[in-house]
Structure formats: structure tokens, C-alpha cells
C-alpha positions, 0 to 999 in steps of 0.5 A: 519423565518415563514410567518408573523403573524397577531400580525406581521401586527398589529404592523406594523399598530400601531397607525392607530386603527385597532384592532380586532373591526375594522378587524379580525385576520381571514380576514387577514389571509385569504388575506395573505395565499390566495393573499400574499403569492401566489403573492410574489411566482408567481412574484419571481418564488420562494417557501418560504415553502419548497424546490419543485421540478419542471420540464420545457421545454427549447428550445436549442438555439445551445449554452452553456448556458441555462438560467432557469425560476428561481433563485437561484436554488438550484440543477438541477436533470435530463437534456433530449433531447426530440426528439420525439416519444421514444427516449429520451437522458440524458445529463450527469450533470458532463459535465454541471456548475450550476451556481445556484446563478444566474439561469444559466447552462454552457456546460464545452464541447464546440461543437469542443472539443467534438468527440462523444457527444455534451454537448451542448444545442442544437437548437429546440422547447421545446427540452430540458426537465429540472428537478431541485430543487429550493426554500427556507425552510423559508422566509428570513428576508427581504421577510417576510418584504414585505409580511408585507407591501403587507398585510398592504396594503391590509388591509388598502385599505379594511379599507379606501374604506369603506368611499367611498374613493375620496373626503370628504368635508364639507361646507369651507372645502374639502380634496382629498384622492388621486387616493388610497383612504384615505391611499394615500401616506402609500400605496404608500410607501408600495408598492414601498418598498415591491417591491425593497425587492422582486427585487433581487429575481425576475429575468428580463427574462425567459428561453427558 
């Protein structure tokens, strides 16, 4: 499915009155194109429109395994030693398992079973240069959900400050909003379940 629309947002909002007099459709696009979706993106290290190519730096840890930045990927493309100057070695990517699922490349070569080439990942600085694909052609159901809840939010902590937030009160009579503003406990909500449906694509470490 394609990012949510505005009409996404509205009825997720039914009841809480805020149509086009309160807030325009072009204020929301602007905070879901330009805050949203850049958000969920960096925090997942993931596209949801379209399939990218990207290349990075490890650094070997002299093992078989290299974890990469991102999960799932979909297909890494060129693996190289970089050892300085010109010389550059490619890997042969027949000699390495993709574990895309998980974000992971395992060396099928273990470093004694190998007589002339070491298909292992080995110790340096930044001396493994990956090339790979990763990335969705839509967003799945469940990362479009979050968007809705991220932009809603916004929404109504835009709406809610224009009282002034804090406390409102009248003579025998006094509410707190709470640390959020009028929408405490909504907002609250919204960001602990946009959060849990983006976990599974947020991955705990980062390669190196």
C-alpha cells in the first residue's frame, strides 16, 4: 500500500473535530513527507518507496560473519578489501551466505579450509567496502499504520498547544493536561504503538 493519506488521518481522528477549518490537508502533508516519513526511515534504516542501493564501510573483525546496517536486505552486489592506495580485492559472492532476513553475511570458507583465498572477513578499519540493495517497493500494512499514528500525533500536539497546554482552571474547578498537553493520554498511546509496529524492522546494532 502507498504512504497514507490525509483522508488516512482524518478518520483515524474521527471525533476529535479537526477538519479542514481547524488544520489543512497541506499542513499535514507537509509534516508527513517532510518529518514522518524521513523519521520512520532513519529509525528503521529502511526505504518504503522503492528498492535503493547503497554502499558502506565495515571493519573486519577476522571472523565469518559481518553483520550489516540494515535488515532485511535484500541482495549484496560487491564485497572489496580495501587496503589502501590501488589495490582493491573483490570477494567472490559464491563463497558468502546472505542471510537477508536477518541482515547478516556468513563465509561458506573457514580460514583452514582454505589454501589460497581466505573468504573471511578479515581484521581492519573500515577495510571491507559493501555494496547491497535493500529496501521496500510500498510500505507494508503495518508500517503505514505507524505512519498514521506518528502523523496524528503531531497533529494533535499542534492542535493541543494552541491553548497553551499546562493547566486550565476556573474558579472550583481545575484540570491538568499532563506533561503532553491536552491529548496526554492519546499521544501517549500513539507513540508506544507506532513504535512496537516499527520494532521488528529496527534492528538492536549496527555493523562495523
Amino acid at each position: 500500500m502507498s504512504v497514507p493519506s490525509v483522508k488516512d488521518i482524518r478518520d483515524y481522528l474521527e471525533c476529535y473535530g479537526i477538519d479542514k477549518s481547524t488544520l489543512s490537508d497541506a499542513w499535514i502533508e507537509a509534516r508527513r513527507d517532510n518529518f514522518i516519513v524521513p523519521y520512520v526511515e532513519k529509525i528503521t534504516r529502511q526505504s518504503f518507496r522503492g528498492v535503493q542501493t547503497v554502499t558502506e564501510f565495515y571493519s573486519g573483525n577476522g571472523g565469518n560473519i559481518l553483520s550489516l546496517n540494515r535488515r532485511p536486505f535484500i541482495a549484496v552486489t560487491s564485497i572489496q578489501y580495501v587496503l589502501g592506495g590501488n589495490n582493491i580485492y573483490f570477494i567472490n559472492l559464491n563463497t558468502i551466505e546472505q542471510i537477508t532476513a536477518e541482515g547478516i553475511l556468513k563465509s561458506k570458507i573457514n580460514y583452514d579450509e582454505s589454501s589460497w583465498y581466505l573468504p573471511v572477513f578479515a581484521k581492519g578499519e573500515k577495510n571491507l567496502k559493501v555494496t547491497y540493495t535493500y529496501g521496500y517497493a510500498d510500505y507494508p500494512a503495518d508500517v503505514a499504520e505507524a505512519v498514521i499514528y506518528l502523523t496524528a500525533y503531531q497533529v494533535l500536539n499542534f492542535v493541543g498547544a494552541r491553548t497553551g497546554g499546562g493547566s486550565v482552571g476556573i474558579q472550583a474547578y481545575s484540570r491538568t493536561y499532563g506533561t503532553y498537553g491536552k491529548y496526554t493520554d492519546i499521544m501517549r498511546h500513539l507513540s508506544t504503538d507506532a513504535h512496537a509496529l516499527l520494532r521488528k524492522y529496527m534492528s538492536s546494532s549496527v555493523g562495523s
